[in-house]
VMD Tcl script that draws the C-alpha trace (Angstrom):
set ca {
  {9.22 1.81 18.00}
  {12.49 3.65 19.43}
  {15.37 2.84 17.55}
  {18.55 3.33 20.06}
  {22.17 2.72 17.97}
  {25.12 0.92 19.88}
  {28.37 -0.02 19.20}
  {28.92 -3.46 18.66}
  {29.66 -5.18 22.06}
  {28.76 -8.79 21.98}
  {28.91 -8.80 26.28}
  {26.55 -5.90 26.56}
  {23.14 -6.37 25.04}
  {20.29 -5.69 26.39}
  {17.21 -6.86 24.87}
  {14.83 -9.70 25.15}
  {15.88 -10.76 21.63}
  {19.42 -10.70 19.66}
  {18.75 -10.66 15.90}
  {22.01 -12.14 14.34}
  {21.63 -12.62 10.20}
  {23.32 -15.57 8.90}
  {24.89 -15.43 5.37}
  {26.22 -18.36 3.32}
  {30.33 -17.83 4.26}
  {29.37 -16.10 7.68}
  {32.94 -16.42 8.43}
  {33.58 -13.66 5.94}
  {31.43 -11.15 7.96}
  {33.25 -8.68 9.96}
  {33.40 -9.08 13.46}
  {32.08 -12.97 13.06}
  {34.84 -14.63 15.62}
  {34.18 -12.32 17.95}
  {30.70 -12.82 17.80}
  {31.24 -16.73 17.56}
  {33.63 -16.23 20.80}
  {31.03 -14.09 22.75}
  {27.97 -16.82 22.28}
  {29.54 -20.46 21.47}
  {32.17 -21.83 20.19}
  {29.99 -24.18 18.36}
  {28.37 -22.33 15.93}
  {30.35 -23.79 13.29}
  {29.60 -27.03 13.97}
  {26.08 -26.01 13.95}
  {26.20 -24.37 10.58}
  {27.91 -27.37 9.30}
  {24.80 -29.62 11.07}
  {22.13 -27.23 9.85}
  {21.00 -26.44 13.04}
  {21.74 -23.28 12.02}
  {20.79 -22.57 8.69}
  {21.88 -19.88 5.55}
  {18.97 -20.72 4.01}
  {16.97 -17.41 2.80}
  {14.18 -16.25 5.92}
  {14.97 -20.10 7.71}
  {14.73 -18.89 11.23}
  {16.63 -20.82 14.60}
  {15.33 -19.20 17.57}
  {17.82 -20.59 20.92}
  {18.82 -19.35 24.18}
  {21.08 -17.48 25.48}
  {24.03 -19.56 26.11}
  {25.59 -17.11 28.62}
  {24.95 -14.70 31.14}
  {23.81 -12.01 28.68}
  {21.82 -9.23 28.71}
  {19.05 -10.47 26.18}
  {17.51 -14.27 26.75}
  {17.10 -15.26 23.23}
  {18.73 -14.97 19.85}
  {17.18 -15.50 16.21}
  {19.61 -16.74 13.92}
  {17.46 -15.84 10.46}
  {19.29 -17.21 6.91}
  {20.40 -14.55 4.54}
  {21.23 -17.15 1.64}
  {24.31 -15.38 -0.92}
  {25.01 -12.35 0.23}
  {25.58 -10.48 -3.20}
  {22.10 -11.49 -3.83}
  {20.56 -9.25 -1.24}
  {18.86 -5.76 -1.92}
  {16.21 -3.90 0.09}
  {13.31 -6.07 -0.97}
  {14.77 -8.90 0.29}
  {16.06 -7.74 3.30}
  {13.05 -6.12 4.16}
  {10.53 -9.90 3.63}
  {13.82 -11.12 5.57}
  {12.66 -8.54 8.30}
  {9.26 -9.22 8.02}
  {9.87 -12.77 8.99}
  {11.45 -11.42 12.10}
  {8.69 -9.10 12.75}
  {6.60 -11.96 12.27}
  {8.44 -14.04 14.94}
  {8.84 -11.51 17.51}
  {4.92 -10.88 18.10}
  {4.44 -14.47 18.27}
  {7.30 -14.68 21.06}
  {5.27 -11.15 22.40}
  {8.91 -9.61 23.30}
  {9.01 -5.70 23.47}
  {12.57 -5.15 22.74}
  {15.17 -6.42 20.32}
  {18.90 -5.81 18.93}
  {20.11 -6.04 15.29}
  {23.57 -6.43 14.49}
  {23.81 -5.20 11.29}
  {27.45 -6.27 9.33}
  {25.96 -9.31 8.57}
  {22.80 -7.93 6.48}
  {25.28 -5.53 4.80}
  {26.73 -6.21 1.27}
  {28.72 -3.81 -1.66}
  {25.09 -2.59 -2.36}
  {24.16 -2.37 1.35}
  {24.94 0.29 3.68}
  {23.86 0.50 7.49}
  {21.24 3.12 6.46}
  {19.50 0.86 4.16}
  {19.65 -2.71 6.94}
  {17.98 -0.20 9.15}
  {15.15 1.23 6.93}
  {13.98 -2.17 5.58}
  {14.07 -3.50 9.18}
  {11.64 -0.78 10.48}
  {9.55 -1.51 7.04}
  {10.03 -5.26 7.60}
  {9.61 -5.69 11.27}
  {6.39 -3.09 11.31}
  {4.68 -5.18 8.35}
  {5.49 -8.33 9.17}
  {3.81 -7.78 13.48}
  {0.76 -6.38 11.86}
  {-2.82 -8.10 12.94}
  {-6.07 -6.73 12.93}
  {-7.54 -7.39 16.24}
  {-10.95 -7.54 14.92}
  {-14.03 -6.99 16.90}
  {-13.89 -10.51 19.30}
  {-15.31 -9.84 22.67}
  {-14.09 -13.29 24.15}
  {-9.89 -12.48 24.03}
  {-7.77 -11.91 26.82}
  {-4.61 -12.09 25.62}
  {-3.29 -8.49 26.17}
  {-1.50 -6.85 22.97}
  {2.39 -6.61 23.31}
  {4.26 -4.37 20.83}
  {7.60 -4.03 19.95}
  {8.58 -0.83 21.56}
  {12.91 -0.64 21.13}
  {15.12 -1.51 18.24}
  {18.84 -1.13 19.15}
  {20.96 -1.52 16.26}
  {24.87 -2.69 17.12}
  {26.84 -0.28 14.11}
  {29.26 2.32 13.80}
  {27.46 4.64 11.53}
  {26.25 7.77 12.11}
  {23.55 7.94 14.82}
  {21.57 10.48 13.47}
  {21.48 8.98 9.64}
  {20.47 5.37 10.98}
  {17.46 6.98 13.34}
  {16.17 9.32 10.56}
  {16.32 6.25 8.03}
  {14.31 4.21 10.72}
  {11.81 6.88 11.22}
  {11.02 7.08 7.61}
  {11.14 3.15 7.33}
  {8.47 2.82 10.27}
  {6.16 5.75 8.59}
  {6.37 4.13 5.25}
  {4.94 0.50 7.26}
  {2.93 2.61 9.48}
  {0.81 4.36 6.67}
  {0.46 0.58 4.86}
  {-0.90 -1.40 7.88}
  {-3.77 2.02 8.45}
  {-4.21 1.33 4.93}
  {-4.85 -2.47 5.79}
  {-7.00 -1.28 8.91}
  {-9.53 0.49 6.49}
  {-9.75 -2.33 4.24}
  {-10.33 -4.89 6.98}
  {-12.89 -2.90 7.92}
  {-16.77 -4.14 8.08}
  {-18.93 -1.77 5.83}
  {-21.21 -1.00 8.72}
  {-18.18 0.51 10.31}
  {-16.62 2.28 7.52}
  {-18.87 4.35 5.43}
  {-18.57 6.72 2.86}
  {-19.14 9.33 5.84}
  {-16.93 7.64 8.33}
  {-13.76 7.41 5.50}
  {-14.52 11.26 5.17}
  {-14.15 11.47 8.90}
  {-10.64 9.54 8.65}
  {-9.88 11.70 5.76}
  {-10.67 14.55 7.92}
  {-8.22 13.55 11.08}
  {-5.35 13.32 8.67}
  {-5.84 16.52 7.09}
  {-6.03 18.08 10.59}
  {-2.64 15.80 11.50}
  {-0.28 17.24 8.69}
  {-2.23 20.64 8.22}
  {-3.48 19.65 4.45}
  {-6.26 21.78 3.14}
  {-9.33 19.59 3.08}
  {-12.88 19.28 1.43}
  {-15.19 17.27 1.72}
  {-18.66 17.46 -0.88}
  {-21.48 15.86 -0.07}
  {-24.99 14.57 -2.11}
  {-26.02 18.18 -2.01}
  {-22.90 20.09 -3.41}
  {-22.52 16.93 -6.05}
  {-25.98 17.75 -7.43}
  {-25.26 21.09 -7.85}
  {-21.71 20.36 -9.61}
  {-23.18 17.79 -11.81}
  {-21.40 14.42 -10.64}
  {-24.06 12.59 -12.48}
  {-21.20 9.47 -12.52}
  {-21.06 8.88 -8.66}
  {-24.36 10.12 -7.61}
  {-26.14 7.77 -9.91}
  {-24.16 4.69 -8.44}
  {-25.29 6.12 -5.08}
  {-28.64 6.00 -5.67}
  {-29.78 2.73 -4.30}
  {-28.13 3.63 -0.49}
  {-29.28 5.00 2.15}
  {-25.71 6.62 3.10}
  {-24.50 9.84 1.46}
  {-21.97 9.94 -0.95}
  {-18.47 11.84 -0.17}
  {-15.71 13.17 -2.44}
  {-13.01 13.96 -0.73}
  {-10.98 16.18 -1.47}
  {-7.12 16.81 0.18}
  {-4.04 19.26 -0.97}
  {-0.89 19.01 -0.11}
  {1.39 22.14 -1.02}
  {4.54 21.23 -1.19}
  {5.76 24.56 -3.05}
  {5.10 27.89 -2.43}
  {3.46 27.92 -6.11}
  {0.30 25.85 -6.73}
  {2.03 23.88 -10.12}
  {2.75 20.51 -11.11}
  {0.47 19.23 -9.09}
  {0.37 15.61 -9.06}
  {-3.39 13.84 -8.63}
  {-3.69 11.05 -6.58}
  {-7.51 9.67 -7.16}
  {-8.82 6.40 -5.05}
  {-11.79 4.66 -5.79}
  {-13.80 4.15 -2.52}
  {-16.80 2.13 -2.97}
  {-17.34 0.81 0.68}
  {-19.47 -2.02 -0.18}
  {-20.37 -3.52 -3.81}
  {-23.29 -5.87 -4.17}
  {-22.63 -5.32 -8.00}
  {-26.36 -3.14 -8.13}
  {-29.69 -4.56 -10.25}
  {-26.20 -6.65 -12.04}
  {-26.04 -8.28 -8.75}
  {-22.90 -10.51 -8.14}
  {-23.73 -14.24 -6.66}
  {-23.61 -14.71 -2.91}
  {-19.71 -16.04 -2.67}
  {-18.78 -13.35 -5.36}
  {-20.29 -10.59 -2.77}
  {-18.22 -11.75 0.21}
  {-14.98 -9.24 0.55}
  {-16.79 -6.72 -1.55}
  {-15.90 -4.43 2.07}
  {-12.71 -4.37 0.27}
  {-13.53 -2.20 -2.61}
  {-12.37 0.89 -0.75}
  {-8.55 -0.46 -1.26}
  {-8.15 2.80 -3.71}
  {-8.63 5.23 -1.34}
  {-7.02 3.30 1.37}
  {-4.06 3.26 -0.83}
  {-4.62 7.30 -1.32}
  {-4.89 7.91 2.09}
  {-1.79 5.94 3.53}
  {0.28 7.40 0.85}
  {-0.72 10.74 2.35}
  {-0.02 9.67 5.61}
  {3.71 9.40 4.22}
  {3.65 12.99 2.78}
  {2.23 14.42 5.62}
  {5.23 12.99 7.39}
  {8.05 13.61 4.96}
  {6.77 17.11 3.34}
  {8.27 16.42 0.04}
  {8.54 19.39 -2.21}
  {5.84 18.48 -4.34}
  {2.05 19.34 -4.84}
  {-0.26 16.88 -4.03}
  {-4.39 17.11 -4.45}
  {-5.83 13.97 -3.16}
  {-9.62 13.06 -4.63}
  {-11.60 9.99 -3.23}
  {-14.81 9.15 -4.91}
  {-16.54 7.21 -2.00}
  {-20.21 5.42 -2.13}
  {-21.24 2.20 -1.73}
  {-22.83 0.80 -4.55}
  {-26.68 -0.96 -3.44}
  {-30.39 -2.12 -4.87}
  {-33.59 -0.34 -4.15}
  {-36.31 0.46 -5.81}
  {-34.61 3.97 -6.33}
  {-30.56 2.08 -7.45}
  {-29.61 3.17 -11.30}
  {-29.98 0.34 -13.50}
  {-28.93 -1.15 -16.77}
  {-30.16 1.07 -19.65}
  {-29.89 3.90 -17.83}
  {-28.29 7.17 -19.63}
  {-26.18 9.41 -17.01}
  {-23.97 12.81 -17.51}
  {-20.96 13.02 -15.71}
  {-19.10 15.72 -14.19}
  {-17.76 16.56 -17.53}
  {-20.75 17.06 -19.65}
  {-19.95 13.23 -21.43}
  {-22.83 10.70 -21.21}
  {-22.62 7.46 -20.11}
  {-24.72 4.92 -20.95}
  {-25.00 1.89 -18.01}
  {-24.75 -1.85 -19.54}
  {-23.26 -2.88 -16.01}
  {-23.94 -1.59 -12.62}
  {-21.48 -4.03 -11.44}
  {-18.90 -1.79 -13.36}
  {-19.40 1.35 -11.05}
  {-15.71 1.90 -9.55}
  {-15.14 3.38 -13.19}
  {-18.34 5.29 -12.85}
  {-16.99 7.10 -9.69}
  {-13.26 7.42 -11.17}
  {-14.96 9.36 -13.93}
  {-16.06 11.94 -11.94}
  {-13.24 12.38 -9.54}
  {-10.43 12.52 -12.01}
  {-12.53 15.01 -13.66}
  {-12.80 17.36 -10.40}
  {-8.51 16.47 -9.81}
  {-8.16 18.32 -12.70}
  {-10.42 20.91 -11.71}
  {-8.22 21.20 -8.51}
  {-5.43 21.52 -11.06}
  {-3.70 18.36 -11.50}
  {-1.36 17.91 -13.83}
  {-0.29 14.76 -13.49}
  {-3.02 11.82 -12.52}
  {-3.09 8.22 -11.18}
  {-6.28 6.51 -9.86}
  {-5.92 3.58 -7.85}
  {-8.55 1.25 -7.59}
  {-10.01 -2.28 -6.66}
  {-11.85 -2.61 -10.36}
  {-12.23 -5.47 -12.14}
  {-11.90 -9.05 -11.62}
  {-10.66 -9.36 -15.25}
  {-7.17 -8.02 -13.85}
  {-6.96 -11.14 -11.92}
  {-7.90 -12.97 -14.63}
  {-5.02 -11.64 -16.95}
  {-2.35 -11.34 -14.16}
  {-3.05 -13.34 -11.37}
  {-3.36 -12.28 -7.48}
  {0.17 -11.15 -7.16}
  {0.46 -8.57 -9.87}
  {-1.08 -4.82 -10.39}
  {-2.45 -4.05 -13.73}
  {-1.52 -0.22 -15.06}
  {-2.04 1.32 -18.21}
  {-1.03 5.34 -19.46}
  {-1.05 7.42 -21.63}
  {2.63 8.63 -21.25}
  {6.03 7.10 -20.98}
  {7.92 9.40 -19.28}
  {5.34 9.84 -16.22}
  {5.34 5.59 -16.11}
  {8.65 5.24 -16.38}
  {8.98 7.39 -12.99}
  {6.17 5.42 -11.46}
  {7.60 2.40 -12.22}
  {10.92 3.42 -10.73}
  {9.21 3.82 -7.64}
  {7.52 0.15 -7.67}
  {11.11 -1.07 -8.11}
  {12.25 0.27 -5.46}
  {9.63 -0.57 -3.33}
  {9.00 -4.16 -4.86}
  {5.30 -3.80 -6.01}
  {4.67 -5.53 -8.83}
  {3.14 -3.70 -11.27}
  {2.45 -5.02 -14.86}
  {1.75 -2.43 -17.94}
  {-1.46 -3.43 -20.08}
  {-2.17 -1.90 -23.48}
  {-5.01 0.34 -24.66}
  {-5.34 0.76 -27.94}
  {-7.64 2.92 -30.59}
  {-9.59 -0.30 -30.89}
  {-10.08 -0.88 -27.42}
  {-11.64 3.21 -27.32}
  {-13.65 2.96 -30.11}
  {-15.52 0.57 -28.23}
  {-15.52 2.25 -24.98}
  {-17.07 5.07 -27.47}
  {-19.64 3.01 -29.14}
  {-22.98 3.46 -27.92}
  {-26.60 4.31 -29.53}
  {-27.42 6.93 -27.05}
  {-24.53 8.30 -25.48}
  {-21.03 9.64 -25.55}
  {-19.53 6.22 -23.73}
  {-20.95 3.44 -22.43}
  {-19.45 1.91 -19.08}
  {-19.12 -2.21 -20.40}
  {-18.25 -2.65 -24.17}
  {-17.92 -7.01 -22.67}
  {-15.99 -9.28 -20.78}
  {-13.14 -10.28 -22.62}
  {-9.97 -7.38 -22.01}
  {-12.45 -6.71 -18.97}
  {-9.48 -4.63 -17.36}
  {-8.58 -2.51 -20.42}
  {-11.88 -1.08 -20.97}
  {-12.31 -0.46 -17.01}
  {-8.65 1.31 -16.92}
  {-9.54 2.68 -20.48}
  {-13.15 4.08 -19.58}
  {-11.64 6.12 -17.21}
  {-8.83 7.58 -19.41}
  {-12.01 9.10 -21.60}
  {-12.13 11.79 -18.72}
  {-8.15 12.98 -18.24}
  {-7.69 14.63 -22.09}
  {-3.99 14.51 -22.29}
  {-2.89 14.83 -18.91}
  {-0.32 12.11 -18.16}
  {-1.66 9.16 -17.06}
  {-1.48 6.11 -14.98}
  {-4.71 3.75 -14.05}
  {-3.52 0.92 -11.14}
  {-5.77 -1.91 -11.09}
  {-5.53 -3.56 -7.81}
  {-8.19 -5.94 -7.66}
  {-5.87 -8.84 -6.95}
  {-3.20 -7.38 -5.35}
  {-5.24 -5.86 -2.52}
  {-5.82 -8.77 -0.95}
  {-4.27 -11.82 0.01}
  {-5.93 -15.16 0.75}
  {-3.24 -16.52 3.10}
  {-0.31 -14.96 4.83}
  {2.40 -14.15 2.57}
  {6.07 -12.46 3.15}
  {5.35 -9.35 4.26}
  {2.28 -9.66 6.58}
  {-1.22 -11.36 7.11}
  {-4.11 -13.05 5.46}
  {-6.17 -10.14 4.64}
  {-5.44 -6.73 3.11}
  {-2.08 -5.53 1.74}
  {-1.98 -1.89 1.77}
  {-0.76 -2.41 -2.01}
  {0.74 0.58 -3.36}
  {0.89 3.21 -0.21}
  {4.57 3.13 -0.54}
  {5.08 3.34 -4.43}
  {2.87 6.18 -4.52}
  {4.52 7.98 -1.72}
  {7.79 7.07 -3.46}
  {7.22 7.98 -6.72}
  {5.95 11.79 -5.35}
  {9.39 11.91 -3.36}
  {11.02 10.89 -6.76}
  {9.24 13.38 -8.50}
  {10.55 16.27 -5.86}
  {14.01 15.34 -6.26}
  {13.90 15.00 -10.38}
  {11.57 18.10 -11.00}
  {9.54 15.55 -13.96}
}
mol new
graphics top color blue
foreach p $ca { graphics top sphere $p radius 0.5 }
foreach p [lrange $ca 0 end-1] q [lrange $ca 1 end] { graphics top cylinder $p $q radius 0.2 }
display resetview
């Protein structure tokens, strides 16, 4: 989208849509009479009628009531006004984004006094909306062969302000990357697993790295054998496609130090192995990539933002099948790091994978990891659909993360791991670990297993089983996947630039 900034002039809009927010006392917003003046004198009677409503996202979509230069206006509720902050403002966006590609218009104006508040400035209406309006359009077209209905985007944004120019452009720019970077995110989840292999999310991985000039590399079956990733080759063994680790770094500083290590999990299809899941528990399992999707749109955001921060980006990606060849329960394996492993789950092979790749992120030289990854169903169990599930090993490096989910308002929930919960991840008869000590605290010992392999390197394991994917249209886009955590990760790495943790 082009974002074009005006100054306010009620008689000289031009855009197929006028976006007007309406706050509980919208007599209190600058500029209101002359906007009541400019479009009807009866908006108050309307307000008073609840034709037009203050209610929080209630959208009244009407005509132009005057020769004008756009033919419809959105009046969208804004509830209290001291209640608003950039989370709500941008699901108040989303709505609108949301209502636009239904309407299929390809320009729109924002006045934004009304969306402003003490906490509020232009610069922040303006990001949310290009976060908002960008997340809320998105669709995945799919593969139909039967549609005619031609695609219309929204291609021009004028916002009617004062402020600087320049600050309210640069602060949509970075609004419409951060949305950008989520909805590829929810493009490689949506994804069928005959389309997106292991080798075709290396080829992805491979066009961003050539985008934003990262260094890139990409191992295959060969180069893991001769490494040693006993972890993720043996959950490739029952498929017939080649396992990738990829590999990306980001320098972000002239000196290769605190690195940060982003790690995705990237299974591209999960029948569970020889612990195969039922029939309706397989459905979705295309999904089980949403760690590495989350990796790689965050990347698309530091590509685009070059914060001053080192970045090495590893993505453990297989899919995980049965053959006559596929690893099996009993089986002892030796990961990258010497430690054995011995299998009581195939199903539990995301941790498998995350073993080995946070182990070659330090080899890179991380010194700070998180691993993101679809991994257990017990998450949703403990937390519901709506939540993440983290656990660390350090305070300070959480505390920074979770500063960043604030501010981008992911919901992230911190689960415990205790010496209990290790010694059991330890117990085994014939090896170091073993990969399912049982079901109940089902995501503790998934996060956990995978803390065996980072020493003390501080820590953070996401669990985003639930939270990549949503079963029905929610506030801030579609049915389908989220693109859960592109932003806070991107955030946090731009937090950790400017405070030097």
């Amino acid at each position: 989208m082009k974002p074009l900034i005006k100054e306010l002039d009620f008689f000289n809009i031009e855009a197929d849509v006028f976006v007007v927010g309406v706050p509980e006392h919208p007599e209190n917003v600058e500029g209101w009479d002359e906007f009541v003046a400019s479009f009807s004198t009866r908006i108050p009677v309307w307000l008073k009628s609840g034709d037009i409503k203050t209610d929080f996202k209630k959208i009244v979509n009407v005509p132009s009531m005057k020769e004008s230069g756009y033919k419809r206006i959105l009046f969208v509720g804004l509830g209290a006004k001291k209640s608003l902050n950039e989370n709500r403002l941008r699901e108040v966006f989303a709505a609108v984004g949301k209502e636009l590609a239904s309407m299929r218009v390809t320009s729109a104006a924002i006045w934004t006094a009304p969306f402003k508040n003490e906490k509020l400035v232009c610069e922040d209406v303006v990001f949310t909306s290009a976060e908002g309006l960008t997340l809320g359009a998105y669709k995945f077209e799919g593969y139909h062969t039967d549609s005619n209905i031609r695609t219309v985007e929204l291609e021009t944004v004028t916002f009617l302000s004062s402020a600087n120019n320049d600050e309210l452009k640069a602060a949509f720019e970075v609004g419409e990357v951060n949305a950008y970077s989520v909805n590829e995110a929810r493009n490689l989840v949506n994804m069928p697993p005959n389309i997106l292999t292991a080798t075709e999310m290396a080829n992805y991985a491979q066009e961003l790295a050539t985008k934003h000039d990262f260094e890139i590399e990409i191992l295959g079956k060969k180069e893991m054998e001769e490494l040693g990733m006993g972890a993720i080759l043996a959950v490739n063994k029952g498929s017939v496609e080649e396992p990738k680790l990829i590999v990306m770094k980001y320098s972000g500083t002239d000196e290769w130090k605190d690195v940060v290590g982003l790690v995705g999990k990237g299974i591209t299809y999960d029948t569970g192995g020889y612990s195969l899941k039922p029939k309706d528990g397989m459905v979705g399992m295309k999904g089980d990539m949403g760690g590495a999707a989350a990796v790689l749109g965050a990347m698309n955001i530091i590509g685009e933002l070059r914060p001053a921060k080192n970045v090495v980006a590893v993505i453990a990606s297989t899919d995980n099948m049965v053959s006559g060849e596929a690893f099996k329960p009993d089986d002892v394996i030796t990961s990258l790091s010497g430690k054995t492993i011995e299998v009581l789950n195939t199903d539990a092979e995301g941790r498998l994978v995350l073993a080995d790749a946070v182990t070659y992120a330090l080899q890179c030289g991380a010194d700070y990891l998180v691993d993101v990854a679809t991994l257990t169903g017990g998450v949703i169990v403990a937390l519901g659909m709506d939540k993440t599930g983290a656990l660390t090993n350090n305070e300070e490096f959480f505390e920074e993360f979770m500063q960043a989910a604030v501010e981008t308002g992911e919901f992230v929930w911190r689960l415990p791991l205790t010496e209990n919960d290790k010694k059991r991840l330890r117990k085994s008869d014939v090896a170091d670990l073993n990969n399912s000590p049982g079901r109940d605290g089902h995501a503790i010992f998934g996060g956990g297993f995978v803390g065996e392999f980072v020493g003390d390197t501080p820590w953070i394991h996401l669990d985003i089983a639930g939270t990549s994917d949503a079963t029905a249209a929610h506030d801030l886009g579609p049915k389908g996947a989220t693109g859960v955590m592109v932003r806070t990760l991107a955030t946090m790495i731009e937090r950790m630039a400017e405070t030097d943790i």
